[in-house]
TORVO-791543 format. One line per field, with one value per residue (C-alpha): residue number from 0; residue in three letters; x, y, z. Coordinates in Angstrom, 2 decimals, decimal comma. Layout:
N
nr: c(NUM_...)
rest: c(ALA_...)
px: c(X_...)
py: c(Y_...)
pz: c(Z_...)
END
This chain:
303
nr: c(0_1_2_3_4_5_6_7_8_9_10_11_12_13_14_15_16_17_18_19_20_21_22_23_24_25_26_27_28_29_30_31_32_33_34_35_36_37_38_39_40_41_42_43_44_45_46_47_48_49_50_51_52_53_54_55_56_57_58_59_60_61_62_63_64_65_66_67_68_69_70_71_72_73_74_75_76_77_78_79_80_81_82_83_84_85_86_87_88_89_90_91_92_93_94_95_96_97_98_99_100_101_102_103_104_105_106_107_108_109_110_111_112_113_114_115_116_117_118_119_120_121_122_123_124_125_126_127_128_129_130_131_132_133_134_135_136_137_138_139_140_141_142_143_144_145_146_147_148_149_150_151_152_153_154_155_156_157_158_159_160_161_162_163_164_165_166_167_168_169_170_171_172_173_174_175_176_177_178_179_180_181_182_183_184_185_186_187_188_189_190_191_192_193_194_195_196_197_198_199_200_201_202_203_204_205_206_207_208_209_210_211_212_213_214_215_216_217_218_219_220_221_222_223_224_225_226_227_228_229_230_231_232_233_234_235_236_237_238_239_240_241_242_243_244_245_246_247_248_249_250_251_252_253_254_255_256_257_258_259_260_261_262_263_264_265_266_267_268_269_270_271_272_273_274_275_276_277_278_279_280_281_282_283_284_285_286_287_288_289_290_291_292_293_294_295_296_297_298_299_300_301_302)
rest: c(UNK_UNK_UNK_UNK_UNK_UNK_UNK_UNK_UNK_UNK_UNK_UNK_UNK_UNK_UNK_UNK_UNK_UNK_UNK_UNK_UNK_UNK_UNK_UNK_UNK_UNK_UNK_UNK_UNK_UNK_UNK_UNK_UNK_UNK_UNK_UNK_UNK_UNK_UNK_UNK_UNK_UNK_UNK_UNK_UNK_UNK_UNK_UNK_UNK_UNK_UNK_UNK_UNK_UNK_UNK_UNK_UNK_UNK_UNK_UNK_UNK_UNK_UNK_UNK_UNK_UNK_UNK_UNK_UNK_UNK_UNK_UNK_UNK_UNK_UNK_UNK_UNK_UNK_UNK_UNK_UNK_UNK_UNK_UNK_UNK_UNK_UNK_UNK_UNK_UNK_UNK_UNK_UNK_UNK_UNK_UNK_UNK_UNK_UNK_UNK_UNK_UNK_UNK_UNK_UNK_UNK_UNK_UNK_UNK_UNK_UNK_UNK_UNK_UNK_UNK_UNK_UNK_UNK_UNK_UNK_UNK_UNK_UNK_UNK_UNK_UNK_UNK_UNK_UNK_UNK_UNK_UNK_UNK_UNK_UNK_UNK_UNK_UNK_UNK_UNK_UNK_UNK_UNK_UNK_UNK_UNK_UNK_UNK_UNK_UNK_UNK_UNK_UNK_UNK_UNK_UNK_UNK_UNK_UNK_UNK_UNK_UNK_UNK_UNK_UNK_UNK_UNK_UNK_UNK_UNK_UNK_UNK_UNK_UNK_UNK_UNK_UNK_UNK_UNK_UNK_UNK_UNK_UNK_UNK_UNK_UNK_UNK_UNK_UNK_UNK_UNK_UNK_UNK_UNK_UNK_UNK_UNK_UNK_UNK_UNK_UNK_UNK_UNK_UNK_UNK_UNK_UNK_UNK_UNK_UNK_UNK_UNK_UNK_UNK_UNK_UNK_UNK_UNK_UNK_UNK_UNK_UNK_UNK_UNK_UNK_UNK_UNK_UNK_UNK_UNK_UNK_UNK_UNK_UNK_UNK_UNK_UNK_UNK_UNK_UNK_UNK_UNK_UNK_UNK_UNK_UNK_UNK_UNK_UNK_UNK_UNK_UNK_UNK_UNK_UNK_UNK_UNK_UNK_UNK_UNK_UNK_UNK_UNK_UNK_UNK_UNK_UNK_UNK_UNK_UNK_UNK_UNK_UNK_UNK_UNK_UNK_UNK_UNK_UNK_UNK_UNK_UNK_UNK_UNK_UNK_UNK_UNK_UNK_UNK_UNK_UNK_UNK_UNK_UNK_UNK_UNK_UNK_UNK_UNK_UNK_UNK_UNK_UNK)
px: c(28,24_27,93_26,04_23,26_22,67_24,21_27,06_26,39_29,52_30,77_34,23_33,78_32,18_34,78_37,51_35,39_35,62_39,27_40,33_38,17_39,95_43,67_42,33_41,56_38,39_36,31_35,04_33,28_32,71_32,09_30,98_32,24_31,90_34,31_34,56_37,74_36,52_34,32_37,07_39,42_36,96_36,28_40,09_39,90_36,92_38,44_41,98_39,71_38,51_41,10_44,33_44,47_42,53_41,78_40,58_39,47_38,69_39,51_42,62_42,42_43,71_40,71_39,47_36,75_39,57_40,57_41,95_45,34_45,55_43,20_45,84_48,89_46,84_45,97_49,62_50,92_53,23_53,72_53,75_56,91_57,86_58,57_60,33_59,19_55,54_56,18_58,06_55,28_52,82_54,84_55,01_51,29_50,14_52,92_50,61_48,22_50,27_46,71_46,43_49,71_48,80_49,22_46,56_48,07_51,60_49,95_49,78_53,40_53,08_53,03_52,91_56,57_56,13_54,12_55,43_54,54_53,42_53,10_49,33_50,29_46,97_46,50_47,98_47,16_49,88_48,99_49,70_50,80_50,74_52,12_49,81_52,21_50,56_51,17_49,07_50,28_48,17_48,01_48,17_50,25_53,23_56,67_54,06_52,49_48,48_48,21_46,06_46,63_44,95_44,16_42,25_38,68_37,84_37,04_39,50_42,32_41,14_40,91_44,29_45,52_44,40_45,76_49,07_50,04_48,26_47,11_50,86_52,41_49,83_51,24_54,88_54,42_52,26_53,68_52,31_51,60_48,03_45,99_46,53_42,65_43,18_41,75_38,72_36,24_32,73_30,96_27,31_25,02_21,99_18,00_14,86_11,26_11,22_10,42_13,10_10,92_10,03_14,12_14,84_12,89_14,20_17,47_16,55_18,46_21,62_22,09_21,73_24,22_27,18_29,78_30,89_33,22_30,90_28,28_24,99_23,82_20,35_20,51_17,24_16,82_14,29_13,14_16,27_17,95_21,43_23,07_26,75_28,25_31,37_33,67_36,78_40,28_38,49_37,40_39,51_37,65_37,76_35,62_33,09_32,87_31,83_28,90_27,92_27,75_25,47_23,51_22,99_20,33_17,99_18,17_18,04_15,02_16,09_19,38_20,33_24,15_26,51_28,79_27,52_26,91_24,30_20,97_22,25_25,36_23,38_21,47_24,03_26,10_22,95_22,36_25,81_26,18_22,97_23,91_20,47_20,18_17,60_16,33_14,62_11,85_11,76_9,69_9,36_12,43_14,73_16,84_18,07_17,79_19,60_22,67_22,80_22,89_25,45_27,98_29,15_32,09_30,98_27,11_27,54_27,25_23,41_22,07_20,84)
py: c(-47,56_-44,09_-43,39_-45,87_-44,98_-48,18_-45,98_-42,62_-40,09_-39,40_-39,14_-35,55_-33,87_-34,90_-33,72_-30,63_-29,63_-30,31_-28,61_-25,61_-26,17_-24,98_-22,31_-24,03_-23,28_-26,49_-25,41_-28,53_-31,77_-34,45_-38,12_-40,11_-43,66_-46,14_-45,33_-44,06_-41,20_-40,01_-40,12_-37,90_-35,36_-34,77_-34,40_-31,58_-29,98_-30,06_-28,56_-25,80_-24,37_-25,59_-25,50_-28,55_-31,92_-34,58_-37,62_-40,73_-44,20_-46,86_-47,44_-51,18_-54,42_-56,00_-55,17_-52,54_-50,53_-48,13_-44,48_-45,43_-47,05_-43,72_-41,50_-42,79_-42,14_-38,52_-38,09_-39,42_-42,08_-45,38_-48,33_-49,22_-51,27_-49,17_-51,25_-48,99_-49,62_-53,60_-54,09_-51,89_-54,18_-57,21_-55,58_-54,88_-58,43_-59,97_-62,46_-62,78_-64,31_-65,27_-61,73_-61,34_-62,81_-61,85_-59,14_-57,46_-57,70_-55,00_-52,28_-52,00_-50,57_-46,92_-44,03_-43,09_-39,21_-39,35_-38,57_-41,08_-40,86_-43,77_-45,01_-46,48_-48,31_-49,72_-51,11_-48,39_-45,82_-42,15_-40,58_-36,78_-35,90_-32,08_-30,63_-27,42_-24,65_-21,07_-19,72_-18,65_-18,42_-19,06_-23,04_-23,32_-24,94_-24,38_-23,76_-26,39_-27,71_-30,68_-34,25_-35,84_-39,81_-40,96_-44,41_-44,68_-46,16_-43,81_-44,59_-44,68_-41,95_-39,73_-41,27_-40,06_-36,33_-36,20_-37,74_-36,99_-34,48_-31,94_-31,53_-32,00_-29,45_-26,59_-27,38_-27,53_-24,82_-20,71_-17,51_-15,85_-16,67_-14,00_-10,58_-10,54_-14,35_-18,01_-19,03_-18,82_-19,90_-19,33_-20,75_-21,00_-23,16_-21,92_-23,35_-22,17_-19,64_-20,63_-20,02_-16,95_-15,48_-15,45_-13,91_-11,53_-10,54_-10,46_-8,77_-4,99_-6,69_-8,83_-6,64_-3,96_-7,31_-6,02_-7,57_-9,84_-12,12_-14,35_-15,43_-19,04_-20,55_-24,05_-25,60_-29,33_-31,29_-28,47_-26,46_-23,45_-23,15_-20,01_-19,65_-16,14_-17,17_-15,36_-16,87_-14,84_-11,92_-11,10_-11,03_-13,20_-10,27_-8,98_-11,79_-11,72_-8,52_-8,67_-12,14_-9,80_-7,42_-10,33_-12,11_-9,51_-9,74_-13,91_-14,19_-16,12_-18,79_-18,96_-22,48_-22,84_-20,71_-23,80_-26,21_-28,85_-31,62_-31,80_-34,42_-32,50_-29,16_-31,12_-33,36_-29,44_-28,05_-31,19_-31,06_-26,85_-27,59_-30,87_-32,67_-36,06_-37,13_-40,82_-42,42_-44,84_-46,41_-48,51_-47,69_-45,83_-48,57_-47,14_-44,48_-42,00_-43,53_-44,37_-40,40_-39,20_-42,23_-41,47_-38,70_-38,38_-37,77_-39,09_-40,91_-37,64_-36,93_-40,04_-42,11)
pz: c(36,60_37,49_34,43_34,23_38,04_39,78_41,62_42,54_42,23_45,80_44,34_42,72_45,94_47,86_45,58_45,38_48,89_49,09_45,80_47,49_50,74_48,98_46,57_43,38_41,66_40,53_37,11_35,36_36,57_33,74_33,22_30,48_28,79_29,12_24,97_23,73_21,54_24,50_26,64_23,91_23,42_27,10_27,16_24,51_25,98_29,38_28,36_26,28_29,63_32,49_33,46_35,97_34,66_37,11_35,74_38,32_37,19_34,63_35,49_36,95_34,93_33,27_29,50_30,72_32,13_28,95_30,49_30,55_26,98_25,69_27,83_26,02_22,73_23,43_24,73_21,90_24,25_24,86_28,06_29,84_32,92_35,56_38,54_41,51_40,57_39,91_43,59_44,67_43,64_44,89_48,76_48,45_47,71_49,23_51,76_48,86_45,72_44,20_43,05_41,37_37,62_34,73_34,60_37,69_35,84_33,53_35,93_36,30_32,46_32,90_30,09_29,34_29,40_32,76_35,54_38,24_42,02_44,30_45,33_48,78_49,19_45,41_42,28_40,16_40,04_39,91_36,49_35,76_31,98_31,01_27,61_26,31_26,03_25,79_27,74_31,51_34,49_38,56_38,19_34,82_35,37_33,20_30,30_30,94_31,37_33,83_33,87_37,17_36,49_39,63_40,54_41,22_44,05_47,30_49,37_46,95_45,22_48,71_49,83_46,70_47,07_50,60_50,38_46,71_44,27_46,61_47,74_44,28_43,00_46,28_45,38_41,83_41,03_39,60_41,03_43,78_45,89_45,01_47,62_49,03_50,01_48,93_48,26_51,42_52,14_54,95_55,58_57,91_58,55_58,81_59,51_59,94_57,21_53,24_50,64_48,96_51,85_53,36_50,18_50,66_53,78_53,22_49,83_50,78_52,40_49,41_46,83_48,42_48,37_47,15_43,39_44,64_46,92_45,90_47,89_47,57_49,11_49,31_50,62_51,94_53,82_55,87_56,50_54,23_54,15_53,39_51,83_51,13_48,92_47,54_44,75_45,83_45,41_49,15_52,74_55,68_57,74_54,70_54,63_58,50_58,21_55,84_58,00_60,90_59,14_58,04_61,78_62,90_60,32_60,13_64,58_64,29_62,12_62,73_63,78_63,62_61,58_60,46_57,71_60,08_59,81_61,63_64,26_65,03_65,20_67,89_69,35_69,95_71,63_74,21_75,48_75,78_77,74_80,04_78,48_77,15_74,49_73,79_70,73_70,68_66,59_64,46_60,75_60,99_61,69_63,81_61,97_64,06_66,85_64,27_62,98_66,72_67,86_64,73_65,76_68,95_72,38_71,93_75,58_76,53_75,73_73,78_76,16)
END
């Protein structure tokens, strides 16, 4: 579904930000057939470059579902009962006995040599497989690669993250963080200037960044934003600095220095200034009045 266009990935950007969130760098994100030898040789290709695989999707009870039969073939393992997932499953769809066939009965089969972690919202238990290696870096654990299965739909997949690998992946994980800090971003948000013409302002500050911070322009429907970044290399007292020496020559067309949507931008402005705003719509449906209402507080100066 996501590759013939009928489901568009929202998964990966959201594990994106998170992963970024607690220091790990996002290296590759991939999209695979439900095929078997696709699925094998992404596995290789992704353990030839990574030291943490995360792998979302396929992991439901009907015949299209293949990742955890292709898992237990890469891992060279096999499916047993495991009891924790099957009373699981029988608390989850305890006032809906429908569901409980012999289809569901299936995802109580888990990989023996995977560790397990509970899914609290779904039947699909979350699966961590070790790959030895010799190798050692920040995120290798006891010698050890990792592939963290996880289910595919959003809100599993996000509960998952938050409540299971993200943590496991903190308490698990060797090494120290590196000494000049975590991964940082900071961006802010322009309008009224083209992309060429910023770049060309900005063109003596940028090139005098320091090797360890990198400038991204990122221009949509109207609006630029700007994100200095820097990956464990860089202190935030560091990148505040070089924002600082940035602000002057950008004043003009500066128009918040989070990465905020448009609507909150404006919804921000209205209430620092005690002014309301009202919307009058036709061809647009509405959907201006919904972007300005969704976010908290929009009593306050949507009227």
């Amino acid at each position: 579904e996501l590759l013939i266009g009928q489901v568009v990935d929202t998964n990966s950007a959201w594990m994106a930000e998170r992963l970024n969130e607690v220091g790990i760098s996002l290296y590759q994100i991939t999209s695979v057939h439900d095929e078997s030898e696709h699925i094998l040789q992404a596995l290789d290709e992704a353990f030839s470059r990574a030291d943490i695989v995360l792998t979302t999707g396929g992991l439901g009870p009907t015949k299209d579902d293949i990742t955890k039969h292709v898992l237990c073939e890469y891992f060279a393992t096999s499916l047993v009962e495991d009891s924790r997932v099957r009373e699981h499953i029988h608390e989850l769809y305890k006032e809906r006995p429908d569901v409980l066939n012999r289809l569901t009965a299936t995802q109580w089969l888990v990989p023996e040599s995977a560790e397990i972690l509970p899914n609290r919202v779904g039947s699909a238990p979350i699966m961590v497989f070790r790959k030895e290696v010799e190798k050692t870096s920040k995120f290798v654990i006891q010698n050890s690669k990792l592939l963290i299965a996880m289910p595919g739909v959003p809100h599993e997949m996000q509960i998952a993250m938050t409540e299971q690998v993200l943590p496991y992946l903190r308490l698990k994980a060797k090494g120290e963080k590196s000494k000049a800090g975590d991964i940082i971003h900071r961006t802010m948000v322009l309008s009224g200037i083209p992309e060429s013409s910023l770049a060309i302002l900005i063109e003596d500050w940028e090139n005098a960044l320091p090797p360890t911070m990198h400038l991204a322009y990122l221009p949509k429907d109207g609006i630029i934003r700007l994100r200095l970044s820097t990956y464990g290399q860089a202190t935030m007292g560091e990148i505040d600095a070089q924002v600082e020496a940035l602000k002057p020559l950008i004043s003009n067309y500066i128009i918040a220095t989070d990465d905020l949507p448009l609507e909150i931008i404006l919804g921000n402005l209205l209430k620092g200034r005690k002014q309301t705003i009202s919307t009058a719509e036709s061809c647009t449906g509405g959907r201006l009045a919904a972007a300005l209402n969704a976010q908290s507080g929009s009593s306050a100066f949507y009227m």
